[in-house]
N, C-alpha and C positions, 0 to 999 in steps of 0.2 A: 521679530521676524527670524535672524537666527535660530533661538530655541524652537520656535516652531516647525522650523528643516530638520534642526535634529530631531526631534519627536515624531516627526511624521516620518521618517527614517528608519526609524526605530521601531517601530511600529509596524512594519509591512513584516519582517519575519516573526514577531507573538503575531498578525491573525493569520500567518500563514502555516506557521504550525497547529496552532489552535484547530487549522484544518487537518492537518496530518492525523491529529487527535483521534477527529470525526473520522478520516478516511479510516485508520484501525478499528475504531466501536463497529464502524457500519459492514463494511467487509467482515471482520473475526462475526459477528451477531450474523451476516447472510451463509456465512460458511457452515455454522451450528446449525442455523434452520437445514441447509439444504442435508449435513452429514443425519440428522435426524430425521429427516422426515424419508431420505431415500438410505440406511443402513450402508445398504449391498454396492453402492457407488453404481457403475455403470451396469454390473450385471442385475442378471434376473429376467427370463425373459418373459417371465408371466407377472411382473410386478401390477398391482391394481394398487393404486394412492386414495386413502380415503380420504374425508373431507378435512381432516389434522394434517393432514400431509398435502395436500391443492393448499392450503390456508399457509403451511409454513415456506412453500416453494413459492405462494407468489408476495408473499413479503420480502424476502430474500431479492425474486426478482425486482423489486420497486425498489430495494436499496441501492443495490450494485449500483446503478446510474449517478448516485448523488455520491456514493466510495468514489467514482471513476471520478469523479469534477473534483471532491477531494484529495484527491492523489495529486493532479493536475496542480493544486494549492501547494500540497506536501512538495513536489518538486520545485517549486518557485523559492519555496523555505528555505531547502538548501541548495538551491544556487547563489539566493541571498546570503546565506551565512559561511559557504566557501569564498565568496568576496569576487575579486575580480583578480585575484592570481592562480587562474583555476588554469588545468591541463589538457588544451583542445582535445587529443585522442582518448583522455578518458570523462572528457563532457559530450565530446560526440555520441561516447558509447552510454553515457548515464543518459543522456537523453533521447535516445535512439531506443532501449531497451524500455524506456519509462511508457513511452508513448503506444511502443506495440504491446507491454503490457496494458495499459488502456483499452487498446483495440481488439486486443485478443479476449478482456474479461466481458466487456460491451457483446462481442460476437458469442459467448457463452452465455451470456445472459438472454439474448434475443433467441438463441436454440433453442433455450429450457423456456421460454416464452412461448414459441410456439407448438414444442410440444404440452406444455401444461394447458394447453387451448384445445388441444385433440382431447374426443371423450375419452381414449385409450391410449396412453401413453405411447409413444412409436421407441423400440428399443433402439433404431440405429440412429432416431434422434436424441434421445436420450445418451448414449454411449458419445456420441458428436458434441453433446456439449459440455458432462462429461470430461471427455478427451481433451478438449480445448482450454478449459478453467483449470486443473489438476497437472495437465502433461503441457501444454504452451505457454498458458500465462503463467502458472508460476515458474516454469524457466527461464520467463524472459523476468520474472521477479529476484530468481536469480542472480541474472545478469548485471540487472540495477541494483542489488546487494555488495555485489562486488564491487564495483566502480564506486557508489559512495565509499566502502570503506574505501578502497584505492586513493580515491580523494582527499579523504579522511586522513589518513595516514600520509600521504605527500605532503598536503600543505599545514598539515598539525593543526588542523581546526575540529579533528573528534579527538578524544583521548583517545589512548590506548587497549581499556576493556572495551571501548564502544567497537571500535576496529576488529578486534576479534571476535565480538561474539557477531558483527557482520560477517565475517567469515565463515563463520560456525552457521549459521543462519543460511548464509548463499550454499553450503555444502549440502543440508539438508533438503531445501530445495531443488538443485539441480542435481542430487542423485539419489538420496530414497524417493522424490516427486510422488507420484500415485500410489505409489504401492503400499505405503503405509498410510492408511486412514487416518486425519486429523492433521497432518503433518503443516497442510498449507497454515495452521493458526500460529506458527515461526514469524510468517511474513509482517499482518500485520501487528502480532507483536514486538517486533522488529519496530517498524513503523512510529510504533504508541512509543518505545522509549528513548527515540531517535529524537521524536517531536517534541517529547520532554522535555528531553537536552536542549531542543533548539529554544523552546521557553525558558528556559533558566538560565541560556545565556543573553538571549535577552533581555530578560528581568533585570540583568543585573545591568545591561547598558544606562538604562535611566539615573540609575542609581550611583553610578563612576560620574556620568554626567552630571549631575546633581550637584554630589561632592567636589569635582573639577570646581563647576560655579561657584560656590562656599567658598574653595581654599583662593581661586583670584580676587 
């Protein structure tokens, strides 16, 4: 019964990055559909979407929903693996930021839903959703950039390179954001080798465990 606490212990952060995983393939794989199939981002006001382009904006929309649930995973990851000596004002703000990014990508998603439903594209809904996925959600991706590394870095449960390139990451988002095309695939790049780490530190817990039982 013991070993099996510990295992089932152990095991909640590998499938909760595993998710994180998922959360980067599915988000970075909806960002390229959507930076491809719309070039010009919000403008253009005579854009017409051929059937290549309706086909890659509603893949993209059918993904974002199941990124958003895996995010949701991805944050359980690493509250799990900050532990329980974590820093109320900057867990308030990790998870305060996490959540409205959720909400803000979900609200982007539902936009470009209902404009890919009009026979003709509507520019100020187009530019609205848009404005919300590029210039909201990833600021508030941002914001959850910072605070993990913050995290990271107080209680010495990321390295050091992870920390910074967190930094470096939250910079890019929260200040070229739109303007430079492609930029949000930082995020969940970000994400993919955050979730990494968090599998390869648990990988290794089995493994100490294992050995501990050997050497008693």
């Amino acid at each position: 019964m013991p070993g099996r606490s510990r295992e089932s212990g152990l095991s909640t952060p590998r499938a909760a990055g595993s998710a994180g995983v998922a959360f980067a393939v599915l988000l970075g794989a909806a960002i390229v559909l959507v930076r491809t199939a719309l070039p010009s981002g919000a403008a253009g006001e005579d854009l017409v979407l051929d059937e290549d382009g309706r086909t890659a904006l509603t893949a993209a929309v059918h993904m974002v929903p199941f990124a958003g649930i895996a995010f949701l995973w991805f944050m359980g990851a690493l509250r799990e693996h900050t532990g329980e000596a974590e820093d109320r004002f900057l867990a308030t703000v990790f998870l305060g930021s996490g959540l409205v990014f959720v909400a803000a990508l979900f609200g982007a998603t539902a936009a470009a839903g209902t404009v890919l439903a009009a026979a003709e594209p509507e520019a100020f809904g187009r530019h609205f959703a848009y404005t919300l996925l590029t210039t909201y959600a990833m600021r508030m991706a941002a914001v959850f950039v910072f605070a993990t590394s913050a995290i990271g870095r107080r209680l010495g449960v990321l390295p050091r390179p992870l920390n910074a390139l967190g930094y470096l990451v939250g910079l890019v988002l929260l200040v070229v954001g739109a303007s430079v095309p492609w930029s949000e695939l930082v995020f969940p790049g970000w994400a993919l080798v955050i979730s990494l780490y968090v599998l390869r530190v648990a990988r290794r817990g089995p493994q100490r465990a294992r050995h501990s039982d050997g050497s008693a």
